[in-house]
C-alpha positions as CSV (number, residue, x, y, z in Angstrom):
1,X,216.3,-61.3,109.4
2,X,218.0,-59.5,112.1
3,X,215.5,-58.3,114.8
4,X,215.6,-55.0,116.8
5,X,215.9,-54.9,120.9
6,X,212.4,-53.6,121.2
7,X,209.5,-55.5,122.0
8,X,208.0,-57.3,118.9
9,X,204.4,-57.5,118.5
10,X,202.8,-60.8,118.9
11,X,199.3,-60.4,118.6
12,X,196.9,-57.7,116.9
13,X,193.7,-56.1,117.8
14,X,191.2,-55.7,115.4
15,X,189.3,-52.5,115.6
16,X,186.3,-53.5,114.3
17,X,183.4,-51.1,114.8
18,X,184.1,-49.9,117.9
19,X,183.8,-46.5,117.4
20,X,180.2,-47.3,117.1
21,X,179.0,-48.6,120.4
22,X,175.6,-48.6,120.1
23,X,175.5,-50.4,116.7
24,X,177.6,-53.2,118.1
25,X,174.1,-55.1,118.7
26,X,172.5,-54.5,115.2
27,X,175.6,-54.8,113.2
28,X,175.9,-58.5,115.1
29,X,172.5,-59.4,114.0
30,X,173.0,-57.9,110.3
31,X,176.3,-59.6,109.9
32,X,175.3,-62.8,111.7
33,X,172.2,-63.3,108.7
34,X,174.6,-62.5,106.4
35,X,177.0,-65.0,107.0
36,X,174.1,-67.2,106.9
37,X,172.9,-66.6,104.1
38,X,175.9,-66.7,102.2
39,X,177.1,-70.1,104.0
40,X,173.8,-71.9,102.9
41,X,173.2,-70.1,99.4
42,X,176.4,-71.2,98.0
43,X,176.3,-74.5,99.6
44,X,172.9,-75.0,98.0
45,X,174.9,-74.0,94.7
46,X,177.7,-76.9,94.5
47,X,175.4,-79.1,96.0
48,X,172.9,-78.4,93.4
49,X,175.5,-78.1,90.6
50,X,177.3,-81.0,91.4
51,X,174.6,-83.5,91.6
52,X,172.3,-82.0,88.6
53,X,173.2,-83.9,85.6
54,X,171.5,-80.7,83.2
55,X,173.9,-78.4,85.0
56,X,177.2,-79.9,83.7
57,X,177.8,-76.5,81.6
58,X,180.6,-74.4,81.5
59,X,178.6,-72.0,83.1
60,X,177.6,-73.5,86.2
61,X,180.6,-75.1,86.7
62,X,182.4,-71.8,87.0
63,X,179.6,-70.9,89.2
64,X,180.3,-74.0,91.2
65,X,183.7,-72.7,91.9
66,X,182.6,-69.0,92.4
67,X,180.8,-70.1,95.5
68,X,183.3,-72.4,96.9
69,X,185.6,-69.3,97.0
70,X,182.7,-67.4,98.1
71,X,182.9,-69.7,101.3
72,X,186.3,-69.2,101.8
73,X,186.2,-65.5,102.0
74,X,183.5,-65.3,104.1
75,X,184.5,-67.8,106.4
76,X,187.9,-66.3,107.2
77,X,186.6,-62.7,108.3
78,X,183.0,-62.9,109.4
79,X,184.0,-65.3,111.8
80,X,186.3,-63.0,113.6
81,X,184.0,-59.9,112.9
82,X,181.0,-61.4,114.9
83,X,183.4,-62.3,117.8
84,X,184.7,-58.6,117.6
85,X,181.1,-57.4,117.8
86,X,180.1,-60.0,120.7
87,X,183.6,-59.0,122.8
88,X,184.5,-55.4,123.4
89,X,188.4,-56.8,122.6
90,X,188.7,-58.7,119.7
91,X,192.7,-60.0,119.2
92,X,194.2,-61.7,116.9
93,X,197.6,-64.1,117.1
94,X,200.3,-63.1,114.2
95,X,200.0,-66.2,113.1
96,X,196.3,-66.2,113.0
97,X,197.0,-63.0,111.3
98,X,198.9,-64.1,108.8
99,X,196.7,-66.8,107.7
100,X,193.5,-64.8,107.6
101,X,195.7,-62.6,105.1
102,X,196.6,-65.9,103.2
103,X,192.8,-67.0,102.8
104,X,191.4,-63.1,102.4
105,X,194.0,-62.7,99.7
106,X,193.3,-66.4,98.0
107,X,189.9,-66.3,97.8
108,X,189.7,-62.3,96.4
109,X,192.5,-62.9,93.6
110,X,190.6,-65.9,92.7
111,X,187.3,-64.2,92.1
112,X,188.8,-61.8,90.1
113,X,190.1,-64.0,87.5
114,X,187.4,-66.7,87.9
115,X,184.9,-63.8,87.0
116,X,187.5,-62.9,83.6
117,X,186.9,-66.4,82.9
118,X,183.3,-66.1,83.1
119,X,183.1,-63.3,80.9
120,X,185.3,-65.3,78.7
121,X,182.7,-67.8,78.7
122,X,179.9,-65.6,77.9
123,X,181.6,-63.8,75.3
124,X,182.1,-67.5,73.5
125,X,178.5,-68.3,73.6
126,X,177.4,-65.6,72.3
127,X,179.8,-64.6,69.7
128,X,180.9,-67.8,68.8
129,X,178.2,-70.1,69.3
130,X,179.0,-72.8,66.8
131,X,182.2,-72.8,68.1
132,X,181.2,-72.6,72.1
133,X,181.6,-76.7,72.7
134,X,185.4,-77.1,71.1
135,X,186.3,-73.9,73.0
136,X,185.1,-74.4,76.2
137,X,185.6,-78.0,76.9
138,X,185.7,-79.7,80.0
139,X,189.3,-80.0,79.8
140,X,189.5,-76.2,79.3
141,X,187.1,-75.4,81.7
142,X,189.1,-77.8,84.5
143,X,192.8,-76.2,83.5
144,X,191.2,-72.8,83.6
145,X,190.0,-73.5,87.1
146,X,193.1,-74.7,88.5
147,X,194.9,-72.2,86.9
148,X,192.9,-69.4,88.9
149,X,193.1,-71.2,92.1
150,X,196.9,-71.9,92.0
151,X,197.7,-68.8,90.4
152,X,195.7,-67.1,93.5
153,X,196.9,-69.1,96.0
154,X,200.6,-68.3,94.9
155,X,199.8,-64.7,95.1
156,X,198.3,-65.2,99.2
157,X,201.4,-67.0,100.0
158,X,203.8,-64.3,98.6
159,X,201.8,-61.6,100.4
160,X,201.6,-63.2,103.4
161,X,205.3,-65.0,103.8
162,X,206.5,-61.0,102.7
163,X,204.5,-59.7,105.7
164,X,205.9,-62.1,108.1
165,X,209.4,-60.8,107.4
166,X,208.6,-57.4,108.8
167,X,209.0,-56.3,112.4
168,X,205.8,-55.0,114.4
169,X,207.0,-53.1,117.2
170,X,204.7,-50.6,117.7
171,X,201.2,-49.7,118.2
172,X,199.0,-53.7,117.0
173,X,195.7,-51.9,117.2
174,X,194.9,-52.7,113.3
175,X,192.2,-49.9,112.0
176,X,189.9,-52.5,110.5
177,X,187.7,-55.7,111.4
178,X,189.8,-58.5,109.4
179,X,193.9,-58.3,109.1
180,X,194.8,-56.2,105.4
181,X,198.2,-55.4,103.9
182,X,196.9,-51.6,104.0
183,X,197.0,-51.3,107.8
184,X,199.5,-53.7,108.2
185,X,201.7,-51.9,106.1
186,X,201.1,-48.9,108.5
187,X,201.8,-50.3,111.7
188,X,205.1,-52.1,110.8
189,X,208.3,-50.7,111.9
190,X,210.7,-51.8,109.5
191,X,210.8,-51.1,105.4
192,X,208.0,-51.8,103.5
193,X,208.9,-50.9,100.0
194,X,209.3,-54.8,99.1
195,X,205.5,-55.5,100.3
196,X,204.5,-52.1,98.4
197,X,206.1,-53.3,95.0
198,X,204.5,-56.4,95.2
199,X,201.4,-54.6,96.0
200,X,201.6,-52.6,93.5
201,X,202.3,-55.2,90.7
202,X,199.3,-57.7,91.9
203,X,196.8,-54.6,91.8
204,X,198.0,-53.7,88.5
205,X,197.7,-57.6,87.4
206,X,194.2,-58.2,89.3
207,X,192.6,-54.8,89.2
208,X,194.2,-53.2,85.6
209,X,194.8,-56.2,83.7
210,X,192.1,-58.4,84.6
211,X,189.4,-55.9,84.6
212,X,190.7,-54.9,80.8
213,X,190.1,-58.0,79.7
214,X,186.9,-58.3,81.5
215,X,185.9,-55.3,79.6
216,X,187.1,-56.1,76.5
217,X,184.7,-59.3,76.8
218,X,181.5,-57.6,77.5
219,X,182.4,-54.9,74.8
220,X,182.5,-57.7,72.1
221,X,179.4,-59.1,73.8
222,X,178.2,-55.5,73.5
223,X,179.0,-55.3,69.9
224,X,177.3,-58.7,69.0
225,X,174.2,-58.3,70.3
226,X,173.3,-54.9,68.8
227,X,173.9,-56.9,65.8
228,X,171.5,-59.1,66.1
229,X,167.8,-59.0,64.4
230,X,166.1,-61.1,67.0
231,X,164.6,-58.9,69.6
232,X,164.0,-62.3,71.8
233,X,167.8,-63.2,70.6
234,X,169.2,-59.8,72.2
235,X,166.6,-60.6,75.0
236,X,168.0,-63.9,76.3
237,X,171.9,-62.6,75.4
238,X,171.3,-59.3,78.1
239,X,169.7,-61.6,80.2
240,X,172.3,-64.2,80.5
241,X,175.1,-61.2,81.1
242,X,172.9,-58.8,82.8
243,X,173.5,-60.9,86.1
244,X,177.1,-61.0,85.6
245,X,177.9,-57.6,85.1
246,X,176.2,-56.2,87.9
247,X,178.3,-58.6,90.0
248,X,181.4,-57.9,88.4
249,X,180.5,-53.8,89.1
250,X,179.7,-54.3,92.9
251,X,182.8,-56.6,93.0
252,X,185.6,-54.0,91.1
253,X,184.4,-51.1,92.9
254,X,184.6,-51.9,96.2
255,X,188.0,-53.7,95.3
256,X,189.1,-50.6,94.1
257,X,188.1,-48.2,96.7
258,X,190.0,-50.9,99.3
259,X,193.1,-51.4,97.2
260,X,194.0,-49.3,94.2
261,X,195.1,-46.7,96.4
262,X,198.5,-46.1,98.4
263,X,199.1,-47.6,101.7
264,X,199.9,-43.7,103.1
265,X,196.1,-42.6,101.9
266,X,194.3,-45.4,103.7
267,X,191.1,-44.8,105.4
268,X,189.8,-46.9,107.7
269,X,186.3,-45.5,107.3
270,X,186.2,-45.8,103.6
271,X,187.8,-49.2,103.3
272,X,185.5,-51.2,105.6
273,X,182.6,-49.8,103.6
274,X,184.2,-51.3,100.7
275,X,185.6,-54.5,102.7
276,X,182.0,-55.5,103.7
277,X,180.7,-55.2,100.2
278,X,183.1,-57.8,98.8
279,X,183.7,-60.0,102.3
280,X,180.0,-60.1,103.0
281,X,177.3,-58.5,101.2
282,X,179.0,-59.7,97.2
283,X,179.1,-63.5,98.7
284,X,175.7,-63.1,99.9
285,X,173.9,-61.7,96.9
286,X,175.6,-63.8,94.1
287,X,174.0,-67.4,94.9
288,X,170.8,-65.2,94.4
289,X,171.7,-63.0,91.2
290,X,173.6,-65.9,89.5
291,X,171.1,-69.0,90.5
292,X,168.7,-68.7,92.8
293,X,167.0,-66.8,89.8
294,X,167.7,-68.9,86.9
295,X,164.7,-71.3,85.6
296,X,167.0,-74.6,85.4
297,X,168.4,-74.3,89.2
298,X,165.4,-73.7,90.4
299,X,164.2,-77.1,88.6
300,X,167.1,-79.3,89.9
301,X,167.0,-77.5,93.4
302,X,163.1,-79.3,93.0
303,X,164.3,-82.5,91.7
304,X,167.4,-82.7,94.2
305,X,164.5,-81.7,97.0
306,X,161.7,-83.7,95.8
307,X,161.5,-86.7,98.7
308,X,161.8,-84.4,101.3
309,X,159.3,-81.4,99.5
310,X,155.6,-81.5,100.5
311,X,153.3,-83.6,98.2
312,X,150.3,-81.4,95.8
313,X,148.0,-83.6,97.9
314,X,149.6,-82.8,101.1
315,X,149.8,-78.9,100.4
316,X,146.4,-79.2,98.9
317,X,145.5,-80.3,102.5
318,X,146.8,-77.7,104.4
């Protein structure tokens, strides 16, 4: 790529929430017991997952995965958004830039198909019971979750290696507390249609495509529970979706607001609304509406915590 004489940018500053100075502190302390919170919830869900023998399902292995990726996104933005609210200058290397893109973009992709291919799963159980074990085997369930990962991870590099072949000569102040292709897009000073295509094409993929077929699942889950004549059978079957749906509505609409929408009608006000709803407060909440709820986990969360939980006599004691 041939570069310009002018002065190419080398590092970035993130924005963050300094047009609110005197939230700086509380917006530490929320963000800070997010992060938390999100860290140690999902932990607590692979750990419990992997080392629970009655939670080798379909189910909670996709769950297994949806907090790994959890991690991952919150892990490559809060950390920088905490140092951003600590310092009143928060930069950022292009390099580091680019990476945080690479990681943001990963983990996001990957939760929107991982959360297709739990609707998938749902919609086997329920309308097609007899038929739930052949379909989603372990095998399945394995290639599946490659598939999303690689798939995903494919779709950060091209992102990312298509931003780093744009000149940044400008203004580096980026209008947001994490590094996006919106604002990045904005502040570059050579074409952008390339990135915009590919923009384009991965929203229409992720966001159109994906959600379609998310909403083609529940509407056959829909469909099949009306049908059925067991009240406690319809019960359990809104039950076991009722969780996912709501995450999956939290999820698309704050990825929506953030990125089905042109570069040129960004807002930075609007978008890190959305941003921390699916950064911070989606990886947060979904250990507790997935697990933390359900009957089983809390019974092998007891069993895998049992030597180090306080005896009936002991408590009885106290």
């Amino acid at each position: 790529m041939m570069w310009s004489n002018e002065t190419l940018v080398t590092e970035f500053v993130l924005q963050g929430f300094s047009e609110l100075p005197r939230l700086r502190l509380p917006l530490f302390g929320c963000f800070f017991f997010l992060y938390t919170v999100a860290l140690t919830g999902n932990a607590v869900i692979i750990a419990v997952v992997s080392h629970s023998a009655s939670l080798q399902s379909p189910m909670y292995f996709f769950l297994c995965n949806l907090a790994a990726m959890d991690i991952v996104c919150t892990s490559s933005v809060l950390p920088k958004a905490l140092a951003g609210l600590a310092f009143e200058e928060n930069t950022i290397s292009f390099p580091g830039c680019m990476a945080q893109l690479f990681f943001l973009t990963w983990s996001a992709s990957s939760e929107l198909l991982l959360l297709m291919a739990m609707a998938y799963d749902r919609y086997v159980a329920i309308c097609r019971p007899l038929h739930y074990s052949l379909r989603m085997s372990l095998r399945l369930c394995r290639s599946l979750a490659v598939g999303v990962w690689a798939v995903s991870a494919l779709n950060g590099s091209l992102h990312a290696g298509l931003m780093t072949r744009l000149s940044f000569c400008g203004p580096n102040v980026i209008a947001h507390f994490f590094c996006e292709i919106p604002p990045l897009l904005l502040l570059s000073c050579s074409p952008t249609l390339v990135n915009s295509i590919m923009t384009v094409l991965a929203d229409a993929f992720y966001g159109v495509v994906n959600f379609l077929l998310t909403l083609v699942s529940y509407g056959c889950i829909v469909a099949s529970v009306l049908r059925m004549r067991s009240a406690a059978g319809r019960r359990w079957a809104f039950s076991t979706c009722s969780s996912h749906l709501l995450v999956v509505s939290v999820y698309y609409s704050a990825v929506f607001c953030a990125y089905i929408s042109p570069a040129s009608s960004y807002s930075p006000g609007r978008n890190k609304v959305s941003a921390v709803l699916y950064t911070t407060l989606s990886p947060t909440l979904n250990p507790i509406i997935y697990s933390l709820r359900n009957t089983e986990v809390k019974h092998a969360l007891g069993r895998l915590l049992g030597p180090f939980a306080p005896s009936k006599s002991s408590a009885a004691e106290l």
